[in-house]
C-alpha positions in Angstrom: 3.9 25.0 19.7 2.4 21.8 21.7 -1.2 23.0 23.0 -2.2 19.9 24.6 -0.4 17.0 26.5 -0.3 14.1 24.1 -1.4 11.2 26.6 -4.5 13.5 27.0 -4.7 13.4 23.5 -4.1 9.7 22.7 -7.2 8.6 25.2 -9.3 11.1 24.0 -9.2 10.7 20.8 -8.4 6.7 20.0 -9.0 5.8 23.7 -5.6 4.2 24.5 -3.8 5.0 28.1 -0.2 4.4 26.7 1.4 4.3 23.3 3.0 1.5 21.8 7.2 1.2 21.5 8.9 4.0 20.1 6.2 6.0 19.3 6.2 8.2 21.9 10.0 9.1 21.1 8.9 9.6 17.4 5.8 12.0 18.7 8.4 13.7 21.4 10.8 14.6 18.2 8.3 16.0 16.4 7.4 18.2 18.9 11.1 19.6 19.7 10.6 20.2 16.1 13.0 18.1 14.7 12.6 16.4 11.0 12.0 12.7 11.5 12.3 9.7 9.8 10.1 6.9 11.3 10.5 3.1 9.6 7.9 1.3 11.7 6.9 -2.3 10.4 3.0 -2.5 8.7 0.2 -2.5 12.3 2.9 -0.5 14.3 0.6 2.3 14.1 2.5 4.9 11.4 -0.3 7.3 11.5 -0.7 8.3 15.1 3.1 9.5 15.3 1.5 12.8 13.6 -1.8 12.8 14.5 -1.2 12.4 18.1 1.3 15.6 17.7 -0.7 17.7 15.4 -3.8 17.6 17.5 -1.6 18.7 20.3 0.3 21.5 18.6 -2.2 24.8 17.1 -1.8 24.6 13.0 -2.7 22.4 10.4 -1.2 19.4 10.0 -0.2 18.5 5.6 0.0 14.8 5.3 1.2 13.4 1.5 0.7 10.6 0.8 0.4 8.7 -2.7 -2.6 6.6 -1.7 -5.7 7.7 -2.3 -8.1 5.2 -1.0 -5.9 5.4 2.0 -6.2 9.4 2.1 -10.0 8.8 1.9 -9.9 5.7 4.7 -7.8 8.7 7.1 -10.3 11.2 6.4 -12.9 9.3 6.9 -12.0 8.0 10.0 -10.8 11.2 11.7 -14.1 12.8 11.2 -15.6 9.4 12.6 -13.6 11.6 16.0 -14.7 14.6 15.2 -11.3 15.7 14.1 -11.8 18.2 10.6 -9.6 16.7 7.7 -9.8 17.3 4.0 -8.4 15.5 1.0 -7.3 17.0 -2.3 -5.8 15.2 -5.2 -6.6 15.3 -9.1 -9.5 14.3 -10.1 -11.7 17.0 -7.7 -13.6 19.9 -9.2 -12.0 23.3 -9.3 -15.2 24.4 -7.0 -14.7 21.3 -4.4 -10.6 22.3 -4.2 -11.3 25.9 -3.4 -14.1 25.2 -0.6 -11.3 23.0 0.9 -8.9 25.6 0.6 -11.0 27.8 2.4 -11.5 25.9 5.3 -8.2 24.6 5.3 -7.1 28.6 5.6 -10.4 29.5 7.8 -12.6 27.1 9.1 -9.5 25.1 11.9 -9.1 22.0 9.7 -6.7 20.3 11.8 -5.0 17.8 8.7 -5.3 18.0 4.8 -4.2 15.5 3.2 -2.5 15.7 -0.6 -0.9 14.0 -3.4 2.8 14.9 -3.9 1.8 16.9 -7.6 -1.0 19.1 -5.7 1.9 20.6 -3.6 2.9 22.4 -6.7 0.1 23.9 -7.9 -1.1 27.2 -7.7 -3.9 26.1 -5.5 -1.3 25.2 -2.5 1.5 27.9 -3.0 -0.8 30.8 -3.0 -2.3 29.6 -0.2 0.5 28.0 2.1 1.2 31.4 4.1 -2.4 31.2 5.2 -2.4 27.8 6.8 -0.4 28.1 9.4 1.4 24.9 9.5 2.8 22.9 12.4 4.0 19.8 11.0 4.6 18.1 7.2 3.9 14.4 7.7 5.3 12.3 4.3 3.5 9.1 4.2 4.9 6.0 2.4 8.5 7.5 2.0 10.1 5.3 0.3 8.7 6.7 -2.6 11.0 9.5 -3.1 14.1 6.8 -4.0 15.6 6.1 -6.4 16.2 2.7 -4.9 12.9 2.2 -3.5 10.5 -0.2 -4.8 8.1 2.3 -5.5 9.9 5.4 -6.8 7.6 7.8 -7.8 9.6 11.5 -8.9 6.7 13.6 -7.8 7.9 13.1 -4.4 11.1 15.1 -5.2 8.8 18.2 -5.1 7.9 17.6 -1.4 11.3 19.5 -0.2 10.6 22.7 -2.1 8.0 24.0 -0.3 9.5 23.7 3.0 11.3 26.9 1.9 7.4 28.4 2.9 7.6 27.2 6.2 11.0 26.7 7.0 10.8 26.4 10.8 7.8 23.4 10.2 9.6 19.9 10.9 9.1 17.2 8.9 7.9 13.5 10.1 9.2 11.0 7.2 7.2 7.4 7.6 7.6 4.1 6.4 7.0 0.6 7.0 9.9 -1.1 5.0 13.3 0.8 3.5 16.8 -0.7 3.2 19.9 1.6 4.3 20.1 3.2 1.4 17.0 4.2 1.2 17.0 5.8 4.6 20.0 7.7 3.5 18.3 8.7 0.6 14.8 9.9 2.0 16.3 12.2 4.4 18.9 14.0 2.0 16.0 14.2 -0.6 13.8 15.5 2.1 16.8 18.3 3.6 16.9 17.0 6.7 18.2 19.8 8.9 20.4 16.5 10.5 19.9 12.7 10.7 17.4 11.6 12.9 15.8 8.0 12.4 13.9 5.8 14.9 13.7 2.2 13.5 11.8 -0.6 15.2 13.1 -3.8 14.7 11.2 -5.5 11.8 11.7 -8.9 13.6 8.2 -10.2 14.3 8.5 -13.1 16.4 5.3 -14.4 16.8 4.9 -14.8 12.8 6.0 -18.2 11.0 7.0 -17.7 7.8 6.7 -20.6 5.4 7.0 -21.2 1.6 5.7 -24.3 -0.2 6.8 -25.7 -3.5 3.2 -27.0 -4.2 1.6 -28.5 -7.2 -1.9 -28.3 -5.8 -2.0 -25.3 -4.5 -6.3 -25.5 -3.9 -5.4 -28.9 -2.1 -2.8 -27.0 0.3 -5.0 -23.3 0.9 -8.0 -25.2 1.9 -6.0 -27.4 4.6 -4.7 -23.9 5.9 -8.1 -22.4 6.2 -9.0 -25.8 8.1 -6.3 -26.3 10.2 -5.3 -23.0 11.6 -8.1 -21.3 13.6 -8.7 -17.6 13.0 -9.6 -15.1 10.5 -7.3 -15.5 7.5 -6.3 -12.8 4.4 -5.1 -14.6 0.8 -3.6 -12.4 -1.2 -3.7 -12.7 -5.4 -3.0 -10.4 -8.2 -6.1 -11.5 -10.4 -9.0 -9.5 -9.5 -11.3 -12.3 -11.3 -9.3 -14.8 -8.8 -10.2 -13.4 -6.0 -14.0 -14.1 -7.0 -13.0 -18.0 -8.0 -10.9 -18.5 -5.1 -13.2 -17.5 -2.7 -16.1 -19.5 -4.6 -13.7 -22.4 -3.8 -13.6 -22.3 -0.7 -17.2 -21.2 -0.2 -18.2 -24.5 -1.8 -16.2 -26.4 0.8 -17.6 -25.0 4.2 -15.2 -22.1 4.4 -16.5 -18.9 5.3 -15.0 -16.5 2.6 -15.4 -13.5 0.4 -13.6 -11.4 -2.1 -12.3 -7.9 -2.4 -10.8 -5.8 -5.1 -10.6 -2.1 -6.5 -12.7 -2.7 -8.8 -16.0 -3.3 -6.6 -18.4 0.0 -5.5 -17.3 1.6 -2.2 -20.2 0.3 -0.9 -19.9 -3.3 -1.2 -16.0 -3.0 -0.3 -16.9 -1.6 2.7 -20.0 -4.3 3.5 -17.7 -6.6 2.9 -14.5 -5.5 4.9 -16.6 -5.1 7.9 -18.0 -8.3 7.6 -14.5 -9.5 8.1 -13.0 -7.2 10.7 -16.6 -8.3 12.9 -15.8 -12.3 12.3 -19.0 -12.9 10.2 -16.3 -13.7 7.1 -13.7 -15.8 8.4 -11.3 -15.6 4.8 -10.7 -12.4 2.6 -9.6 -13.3 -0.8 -8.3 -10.2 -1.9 -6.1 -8.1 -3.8 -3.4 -5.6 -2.9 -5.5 -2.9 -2.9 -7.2 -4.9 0.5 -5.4 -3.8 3.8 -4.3 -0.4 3.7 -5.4 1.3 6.6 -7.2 -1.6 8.5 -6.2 -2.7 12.0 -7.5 -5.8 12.5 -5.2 -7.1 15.4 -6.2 -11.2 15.6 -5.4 -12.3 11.4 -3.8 -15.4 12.0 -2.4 -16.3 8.9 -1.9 -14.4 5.7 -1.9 -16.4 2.1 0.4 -15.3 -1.3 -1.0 -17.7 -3.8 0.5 -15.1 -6.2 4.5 -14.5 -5.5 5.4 -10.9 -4.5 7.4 -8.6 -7.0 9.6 -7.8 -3.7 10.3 -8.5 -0.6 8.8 -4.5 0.8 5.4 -5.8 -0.2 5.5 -9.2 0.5 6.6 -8.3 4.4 3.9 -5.5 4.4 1.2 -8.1 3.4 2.3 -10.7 5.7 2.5 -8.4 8.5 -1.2 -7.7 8.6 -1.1 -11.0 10.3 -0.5 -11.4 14.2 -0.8 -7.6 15.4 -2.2 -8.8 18.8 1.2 -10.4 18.9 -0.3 -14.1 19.1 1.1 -16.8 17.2 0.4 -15.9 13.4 1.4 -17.5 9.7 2.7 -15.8 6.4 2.9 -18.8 3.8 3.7 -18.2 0.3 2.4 -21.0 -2.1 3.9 -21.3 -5.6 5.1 -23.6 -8.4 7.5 -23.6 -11.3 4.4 -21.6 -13.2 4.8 -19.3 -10.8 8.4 -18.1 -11.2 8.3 -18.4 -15.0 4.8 -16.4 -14.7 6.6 -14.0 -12.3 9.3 -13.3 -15.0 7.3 -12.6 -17.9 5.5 -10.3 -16.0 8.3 -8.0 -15.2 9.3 -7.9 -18.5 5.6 -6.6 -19.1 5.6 -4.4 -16.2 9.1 -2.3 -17.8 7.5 -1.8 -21.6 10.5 -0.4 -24.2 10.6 3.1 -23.7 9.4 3.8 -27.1 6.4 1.8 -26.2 5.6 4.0 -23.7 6.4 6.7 -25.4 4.2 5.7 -28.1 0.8 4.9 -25.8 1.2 8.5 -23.9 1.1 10.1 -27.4 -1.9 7.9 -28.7 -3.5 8.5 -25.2 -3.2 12.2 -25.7 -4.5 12.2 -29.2 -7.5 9.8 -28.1 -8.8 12.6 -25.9 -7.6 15.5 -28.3 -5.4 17.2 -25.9 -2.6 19.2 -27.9 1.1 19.9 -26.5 0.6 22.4 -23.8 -2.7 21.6 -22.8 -5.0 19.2 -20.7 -3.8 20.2 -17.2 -6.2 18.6 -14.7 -8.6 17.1 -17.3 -10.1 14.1 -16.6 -12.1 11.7 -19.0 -14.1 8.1 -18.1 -11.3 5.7 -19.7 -12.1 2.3 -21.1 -8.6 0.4 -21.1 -9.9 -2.7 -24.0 -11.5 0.5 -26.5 -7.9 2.5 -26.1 -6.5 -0.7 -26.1 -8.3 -2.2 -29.1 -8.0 1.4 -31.1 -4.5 2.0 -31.4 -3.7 -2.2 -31.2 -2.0 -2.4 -28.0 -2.1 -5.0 -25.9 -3.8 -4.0 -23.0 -1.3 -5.5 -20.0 1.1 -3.2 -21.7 -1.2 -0.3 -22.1 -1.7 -0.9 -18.1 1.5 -1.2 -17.2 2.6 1.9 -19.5 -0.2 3.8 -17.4 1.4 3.0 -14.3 4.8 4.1 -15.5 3.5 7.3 -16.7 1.6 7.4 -13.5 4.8 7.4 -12.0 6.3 10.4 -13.4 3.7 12.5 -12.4 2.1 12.8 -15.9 -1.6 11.1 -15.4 -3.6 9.2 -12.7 -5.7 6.3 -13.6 -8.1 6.1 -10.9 -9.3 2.7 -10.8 -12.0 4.1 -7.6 -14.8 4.2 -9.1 -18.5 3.3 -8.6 -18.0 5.9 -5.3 -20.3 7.6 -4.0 -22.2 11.3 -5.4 -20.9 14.4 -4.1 -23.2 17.4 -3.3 -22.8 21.1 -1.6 -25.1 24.0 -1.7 -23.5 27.0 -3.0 -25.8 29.4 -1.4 -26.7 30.3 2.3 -29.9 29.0 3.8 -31.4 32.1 3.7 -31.2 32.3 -0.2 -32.1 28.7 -0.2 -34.9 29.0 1.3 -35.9 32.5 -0.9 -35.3 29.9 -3.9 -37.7 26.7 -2.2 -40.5 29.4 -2.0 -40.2 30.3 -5.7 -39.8 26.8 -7.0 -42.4 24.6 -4.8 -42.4 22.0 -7.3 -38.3 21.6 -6.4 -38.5 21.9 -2.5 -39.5 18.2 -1.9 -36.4 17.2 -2.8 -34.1 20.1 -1.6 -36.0 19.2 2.2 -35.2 15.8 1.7 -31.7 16.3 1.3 -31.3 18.7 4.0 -32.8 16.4 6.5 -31.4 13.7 5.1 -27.5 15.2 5.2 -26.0 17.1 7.5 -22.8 19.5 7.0 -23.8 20.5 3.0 -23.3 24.0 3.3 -19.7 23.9 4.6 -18.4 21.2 2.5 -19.3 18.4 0.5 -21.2 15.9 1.2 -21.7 11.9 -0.2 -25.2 11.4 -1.2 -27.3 8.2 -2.5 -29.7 8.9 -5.6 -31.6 5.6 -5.1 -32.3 6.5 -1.4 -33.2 10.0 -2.2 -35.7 8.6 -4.7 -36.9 5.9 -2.5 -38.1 8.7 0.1 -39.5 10.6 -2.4 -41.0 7.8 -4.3 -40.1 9.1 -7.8 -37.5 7.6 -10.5 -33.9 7.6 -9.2 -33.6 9.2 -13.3 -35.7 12.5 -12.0 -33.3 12.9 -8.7 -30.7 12.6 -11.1 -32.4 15.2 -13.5 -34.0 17.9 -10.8 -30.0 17.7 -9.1 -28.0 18.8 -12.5 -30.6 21.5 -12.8 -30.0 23.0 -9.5 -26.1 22.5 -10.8 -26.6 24.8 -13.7 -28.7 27.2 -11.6 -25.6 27.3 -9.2 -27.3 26.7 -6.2 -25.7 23.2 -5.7 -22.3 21.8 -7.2 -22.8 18.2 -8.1 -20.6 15.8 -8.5 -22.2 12.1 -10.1 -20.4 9.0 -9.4 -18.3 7.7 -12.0 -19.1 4.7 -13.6 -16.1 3.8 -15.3 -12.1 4.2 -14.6 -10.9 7.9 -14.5 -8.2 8.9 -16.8 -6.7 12.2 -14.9 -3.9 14.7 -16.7 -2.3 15.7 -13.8 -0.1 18.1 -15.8 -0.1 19.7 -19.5 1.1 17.4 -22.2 4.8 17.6 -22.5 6.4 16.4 -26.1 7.1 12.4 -25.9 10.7 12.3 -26.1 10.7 14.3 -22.8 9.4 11.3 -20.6 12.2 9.5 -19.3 14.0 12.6 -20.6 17.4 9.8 -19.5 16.9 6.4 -21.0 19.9 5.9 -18.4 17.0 6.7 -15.4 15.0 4.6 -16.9 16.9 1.7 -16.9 18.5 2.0 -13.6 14.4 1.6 -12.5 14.3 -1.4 -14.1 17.5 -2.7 -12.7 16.5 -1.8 -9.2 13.5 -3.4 -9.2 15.1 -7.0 -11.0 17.2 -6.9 -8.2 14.3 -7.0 -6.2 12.4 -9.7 -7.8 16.2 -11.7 -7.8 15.7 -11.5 -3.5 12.6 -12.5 -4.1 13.4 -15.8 -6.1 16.3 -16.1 -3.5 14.0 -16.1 -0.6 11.4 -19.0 -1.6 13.6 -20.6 -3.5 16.1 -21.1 -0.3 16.2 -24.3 1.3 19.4 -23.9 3.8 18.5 -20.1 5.6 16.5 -19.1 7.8 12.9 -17.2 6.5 13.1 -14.6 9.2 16.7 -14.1 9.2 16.4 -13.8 5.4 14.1 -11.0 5.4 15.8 -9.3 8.4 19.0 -9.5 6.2 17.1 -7.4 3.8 16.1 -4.4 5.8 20.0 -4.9 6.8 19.4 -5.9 10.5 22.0 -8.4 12.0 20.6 -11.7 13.0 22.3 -14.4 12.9 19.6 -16.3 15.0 17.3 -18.9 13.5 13.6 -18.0 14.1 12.8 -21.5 15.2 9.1 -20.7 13.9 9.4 -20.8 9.8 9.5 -23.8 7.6 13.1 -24.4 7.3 13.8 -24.3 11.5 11.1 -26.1 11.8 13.0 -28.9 9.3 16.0 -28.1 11.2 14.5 -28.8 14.7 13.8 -32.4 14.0 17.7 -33.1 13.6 18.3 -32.6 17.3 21.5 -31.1 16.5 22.1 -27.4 18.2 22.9 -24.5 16.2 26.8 -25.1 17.3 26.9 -28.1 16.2 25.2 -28.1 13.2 27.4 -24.6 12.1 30.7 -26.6 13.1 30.1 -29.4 11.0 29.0 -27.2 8.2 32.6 -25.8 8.5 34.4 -28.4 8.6 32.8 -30.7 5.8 31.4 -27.6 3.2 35.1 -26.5 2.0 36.2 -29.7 1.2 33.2 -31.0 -0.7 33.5 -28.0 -2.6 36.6 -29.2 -3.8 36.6 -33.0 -4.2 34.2 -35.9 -3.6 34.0 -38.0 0.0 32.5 -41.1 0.7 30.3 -41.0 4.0 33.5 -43.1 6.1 35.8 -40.3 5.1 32.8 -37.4 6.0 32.8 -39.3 9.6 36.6 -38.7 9.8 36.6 -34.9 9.4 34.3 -35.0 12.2 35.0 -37.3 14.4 34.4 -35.9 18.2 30.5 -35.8 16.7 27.5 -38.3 17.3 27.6 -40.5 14.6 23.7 -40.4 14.5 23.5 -36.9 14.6 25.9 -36.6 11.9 23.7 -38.9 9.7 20.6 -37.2 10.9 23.0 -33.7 9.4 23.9 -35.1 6.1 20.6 -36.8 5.5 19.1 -33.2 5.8 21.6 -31.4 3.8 21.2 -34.0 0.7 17.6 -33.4 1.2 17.9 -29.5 1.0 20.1 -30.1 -2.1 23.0 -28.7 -0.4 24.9 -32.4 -0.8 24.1 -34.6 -4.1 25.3 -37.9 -3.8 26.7 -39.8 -7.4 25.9 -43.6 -8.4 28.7 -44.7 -6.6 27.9 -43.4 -3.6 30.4 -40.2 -3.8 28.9 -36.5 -1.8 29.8 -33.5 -3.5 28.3 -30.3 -2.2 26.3 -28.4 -4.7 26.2 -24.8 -5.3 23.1 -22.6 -6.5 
């Protein structure tokens, strides 16, 4: 039921007088309560197509999503407004999931955010009847498909709780999914009917260019030069990051680095140093972007090539979102592809190499068949790695398959903040400061310091605590686990190290991938992926744009005019027409037999004889004509 009108809500809340295309016709189909699929391209503003209509209907708003950084980023942000949210995923206390249960049920959170496996626990279906819930927003949808780049089969449990709140739509969202895909996600999701709204992924204002390049240093530092603007480069190596931006720090280039790996401090001292212009270049990671709107990015680096083209689009696409002129260049070398290559085979270990690691992985932390549901341990990937002797880029990428199917999750988010709530009211706490004096320094110090820690919990700094208090950050740490054990806190210390999470009981070995057959489809699906990718840079007679649009199966048979090879194509003065009727006439016959360049003038004679040059001189420098010793053209195919 819509409360509130949802322009009143928009300026409100984000301060915006109108919305941008489409989303109001997403946010108007929501509210005639119709499932939804939205694919709107990364920076057209996924996220307010259910915010905007939750906050205007009465209810809570359940948002899945896979991400958990970007769950955390949401959250964050909405109570920046104001707005209650919660998060839960594995990892969180028992304690810390019931208290945001309870004020999911009780205390008018408007959005709580999960992870696809908390929707089947006992947690979530004893309490769905008591949330009253207006709306089920699926983030990143593309993960429920089998021929999505990111399949992930927890997401198949998303449909079986709308049988507790069948008359709840649901708003499907995505930045990047092929036809069959789209099918898929809405017949996996029981759409009541179709109903998609797709924006155009054409971005017109962004040149895409891909260099064959041996010095790839030599070419990233004449980018960073040449084009004005904040930039983002984008590497797999989190050590890379560091070097590259060292690189460029050491020749006047304003630039920093950013991975998972770093505190949540420093990543977020050193993201808003970018989005405020103080950092002109993020070298970064994948895990850099997600959830930040930074509209004036005017070019976007890959020094790394992309597994597929989803991702690669997504990353590029963080670049001109105040629709200004904006680049997304892809650098690589022959390195590269046969890098790129070997990694796949990496990423898709044997089956019984999986297999093998989630049994040793279970035995490493003693968990027997049946047990270890929501456990979590602090997991050292070189000492599992070095125990059992396997190599650790296939332990990793094991993980991550296993991850996959809903077995574990390796949070790599550590270093975060401390986590504190008091248990009891503030009359009791303040029964207990009278009895313990020599403990009321502190517990005053943290209720001045942090507001909200009786309702839910709270992040906390040790070293600031101990710095007001001018004691050892050690004796904070101490006095806090004995107020833990007296129950009248829950604390939660930072992790130091990775967290290995079971997310369900250990199941026997041979049950994961229960179908080699699944199995390998995943693999197939995703070389096909990597094949478009090689396609793509490897292309020397398409356009870039038209390429990708070809992709998400959109119809353009329109050059760009912007990217690297209509740029090429530009300098030939020769129109599109012309250009595609000499193709026509000439391409069928060198297929078939040799011509000299008199006899490729006389297929085409009503043609400029300069232009015609100006054509074939192009085409044996694309590699689409070879010519022999004795001056012969044959076309070439590849």
């Amino acid at each position: 039921m819509q409360i509130a009108d949802i322009h009143e809500v928009l300026m409100r809340y984000w301060g915006y007088s109108k919305f941008r295309p489409m989303q109001e016709d997403i946010i108007q189909s929501v509210l005639d309560g119709k499932d939804t699929l939205a694919l709107l391209p990364t920076g057209g503003g996924k996220s307010l197509c259910f915010q905007v209509p939750a906050l205007a209907m009465n209810g809570v708003c359940l948002v899945i999503s896979p991400l958990i950084a970007l769950m955390k980023d949401q959250v964050e942000n909405l109570k920046a407004k104001n707005i209650k949210a919660e998060a839960l995923y594995s990892g969180k206390s028992s304690y810390e999931q019931e208290l945001i249960i309870n004020n999911v049920c009780y205390n008018d959170v408007k959005f709580l955010y999960l992870s696809p496996e908390k929707l089947k626990t006992d947690i979530i279906l004893l309490n769905l009847s008591k949330m009253n819930i207006c709306l089920i927003a699926v983030d990143e949808a593309h993960c429920i498909s089998q021929w999505g780049y990111d399949f992930r089969p927890p997401y198949l449990e998303i449909a079986e709780i709308r049988k507790y709140c069948p008359n709840v739509p649901v708003l499907a969202l995505t930045a990047t999914a092929t036809k069959d895909v789209v099918a898929d996600i809405q017949q996996k999701l029981c759409f009541k009917s179709e109903n998609v709204f797709k924006k155009s992924f054409e971005r017109k204002n962004i040149s895409y260019i891909v260099y064959k390049e041996e010095n790839k240093l030599g070419r990233l530092l004449r980018i960073c030069r040449n084009i004005k603007g904040t930039g983002i480069v984008y590497m797999r190596n989190r050590r890379g990051t560091a070097d590259i931006a060292g690189f460029l720090q050491n020749n006047g280039i304003s630039a920093d680095f950013y991975h998972a790996g770093l505190d949540s401090e420093t990543r977020e001292r050193k993201q808003n140093e970018w989005k405020s212009g103080k950092t002109k270049i993020i070298v970064a990671t994948n895990a850099f972007g997600m959830g930040i709107d930074k509209p004036d990015v005017r070019f976007v680096v890959h020094l790394d090539i992309p597994d597929n083209l989803e991702s690669y689009f997504q990353e590029a696409g963080r670049g001109g979102r105040d629709e200004k002129p904006a680049f997304g260049i892809l650098l690589y070398d022959d390195n590269d592809i046969t890098n790129l290559k070997d990694r796949f085979e990496k990423t898709y270990p044997d089956l019984s190499v999986i297999r093998s690691i989630y049994n040793s992985l279970c035995n490493f932390f003693n968990i027997a068949v049946g047990g270890g549901k929501n456990l979590y341990f602090d997991f050292s990937l070189a000492e599992f790695s070095k125990t059992y002797g396997f190599q650790p880029i296939v332990v990793y990428n094991a993980l991550k398959m296993l991850e996959s199917q809903g077995l574990i999750i390796l949070s790599e988010d550590f270093n975060v903040s401390s986590k504190l709530f008091f248990k009891i009211d503030k009359e009791a706490l303040y029964d207990f400061q009278l009895r313990n004096p020599n403990i009321n320094p502190l517990i005053q110090c943290l209720v001045r310091t942090y507001g909200g820690l009786f309702s839910s919990f709270v992040n906390i700094d040790e070293a600031k605590i101990a710095k007001t208090l001018n004691v050892e950050a050690e004796r904070v740490v101490d006095v806090l686990q004995h107020l833990d054990r007296l129950e009248i806190v829950e604390y939660v210390p930072r992790a130091v190290k990775p967290r290995l999470i079971f997310v369900s009981e250990r199941i026997d070995e041979k049950n994961i991938f229960s179908s080699a057959d699944n199995y390998l489809q995943r693999k197939n699906v995703a070389k096909k992926k990597l094949d478009y990718v090689l396609a793509y840079i490897t292309s020397t007679s398409k356009c870039r744009s038209s390429m990708l649009l070809k992709y998400f199966d959109e119809d353009n048979n329109m050059r760009c005019g912007n990217c690297d090879y209509c740029r090429k194509r530009n300098k030939l003065a020769v129109g599109n027409y012309e250009f595609d009727k000499v193709l026509e006439i000439i391409k069928p016959v060198l297929q078939v037999k040799k011509l000299t360049i008199e006899e490729i003038y006389a297929l085409v004679p009503n043609i400029d004889q300069e232009k015609l040059i100006s054509q074939v001189k192009w085409l044996i420098d694309n590699g689409k004509i070879v010519v022999d010793e004795d001056e012969l053209y044959r076309w070439e195919e590849r």
